[in-house]
C-alpha positions in Angstrom: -4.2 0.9 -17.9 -4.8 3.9 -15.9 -6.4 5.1 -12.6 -6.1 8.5 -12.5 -8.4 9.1 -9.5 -6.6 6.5 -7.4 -4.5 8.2 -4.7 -0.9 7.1 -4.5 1.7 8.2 -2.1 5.5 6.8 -1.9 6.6 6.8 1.9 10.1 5.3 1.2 13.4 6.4 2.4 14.8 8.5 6.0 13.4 11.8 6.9 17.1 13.3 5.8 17.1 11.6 2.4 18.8 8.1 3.0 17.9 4.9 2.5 15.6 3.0 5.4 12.3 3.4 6.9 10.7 6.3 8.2 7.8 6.1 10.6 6.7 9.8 10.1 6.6 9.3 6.4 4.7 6.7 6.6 2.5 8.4 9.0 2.0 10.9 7.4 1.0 9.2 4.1 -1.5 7.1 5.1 -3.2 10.2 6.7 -2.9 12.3 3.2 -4.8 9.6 1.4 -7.1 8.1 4.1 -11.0 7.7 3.7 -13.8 6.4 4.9 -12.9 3.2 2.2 -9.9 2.6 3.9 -6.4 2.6 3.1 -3.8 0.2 1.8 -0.3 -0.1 2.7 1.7 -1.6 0.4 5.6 -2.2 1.3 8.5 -4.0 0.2 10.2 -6.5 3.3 12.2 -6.0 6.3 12.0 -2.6 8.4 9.2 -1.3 6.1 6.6 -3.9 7.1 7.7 -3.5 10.8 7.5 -0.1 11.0 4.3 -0.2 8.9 2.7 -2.6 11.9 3.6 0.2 14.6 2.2 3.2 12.6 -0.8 0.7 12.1 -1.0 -0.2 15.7 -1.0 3.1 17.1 -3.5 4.7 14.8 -5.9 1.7 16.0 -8.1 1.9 12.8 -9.0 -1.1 11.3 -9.7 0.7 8.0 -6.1 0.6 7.1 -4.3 -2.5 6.5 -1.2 -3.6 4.6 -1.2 -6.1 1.8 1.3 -8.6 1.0 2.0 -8.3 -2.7 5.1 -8.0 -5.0 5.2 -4.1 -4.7 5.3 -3.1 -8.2 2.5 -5.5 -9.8 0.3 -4.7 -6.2 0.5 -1.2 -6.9 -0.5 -1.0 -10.1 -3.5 -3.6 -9.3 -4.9 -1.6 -6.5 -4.6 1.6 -8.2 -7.1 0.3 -11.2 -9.3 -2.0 -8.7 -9.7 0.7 -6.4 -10.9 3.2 -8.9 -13.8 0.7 -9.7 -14.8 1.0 -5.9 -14.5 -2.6 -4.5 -14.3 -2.5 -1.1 -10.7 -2.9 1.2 -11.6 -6.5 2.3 -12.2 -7.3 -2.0 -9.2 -5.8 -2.2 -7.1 -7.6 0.1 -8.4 -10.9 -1.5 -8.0 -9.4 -5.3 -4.2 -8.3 -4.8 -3.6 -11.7 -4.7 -3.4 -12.3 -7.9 -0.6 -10.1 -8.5 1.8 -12.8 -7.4 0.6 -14.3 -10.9 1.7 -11.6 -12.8 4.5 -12.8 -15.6 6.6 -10.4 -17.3 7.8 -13.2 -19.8 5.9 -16.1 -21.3 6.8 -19.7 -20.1 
C-alpha cells in the first residue's frame, strides 16, 4: 500500500520541541499542503482538536476540515483514497471505516 503523491505533514509537538499543541504548526501545515481539493486534518484528542478548531475558524475556509478517525489507520486510509481523487466530502464519509480496522483476528 502506497500513495506516494499524497501530501502528508506531521504538525505535532511546541514550537521549542516539547510535547503539546502548536497553533503555528498547525497553521502552517495546512497551508503547505492546501488545494483547491481541500485539506484534511487529522489529530489525535484533547488540545490538538481544539487548537485545530481555532486555526480552522480563523482561516474561514470550508475546504479544510478535520476528520475524526483513529490517527494511524485514518492516515494511512486518506493518504491512498486521496491519491485516487475522491472528493473531501467522500472522504470524510470513507474514513469511517478506519474505526473497523483490526490488527488481530477475533
Amino acid at each position: 500500500m502506497t500513495a506516494p503523491n499524497a501530501p502528508l505533514v506531521a504538525a505535532g509537538g511546541l514550537d521549542d520541541g516539547g510535547l503539546g499543541t502548536s497553533y503555528t504548526k498547525i497553521s502552517e501545515a495546512i497551508d503547505e499542503v492546501y488545494s483547491e481539493d481541500g485539506v484534511a486534518v487529522l489529530m489525535d484528542m484533547g488540545s490538538a482538536v481544539m487548537t485545530t478548531e481555532i486555526v480552522i475558524e480563523d482561516k474561514d475556509d470550508s475546504k479544510v476540515r478535520m476528520l475524526d478517525c483513529p490517527l494511524v489507520e485514518g492516515a494511512v486510509l486518506a493518504a491512498v483514497e486521496s491519491t485516487g481523487g475522491i472528493s473531501l466530502d467522500e472522504l470524510a464519509e470513507k474514513i469511517k471505516e478506519s474505526y473497523n480496522v483490526r490488527k488481530f483476528p477475533e
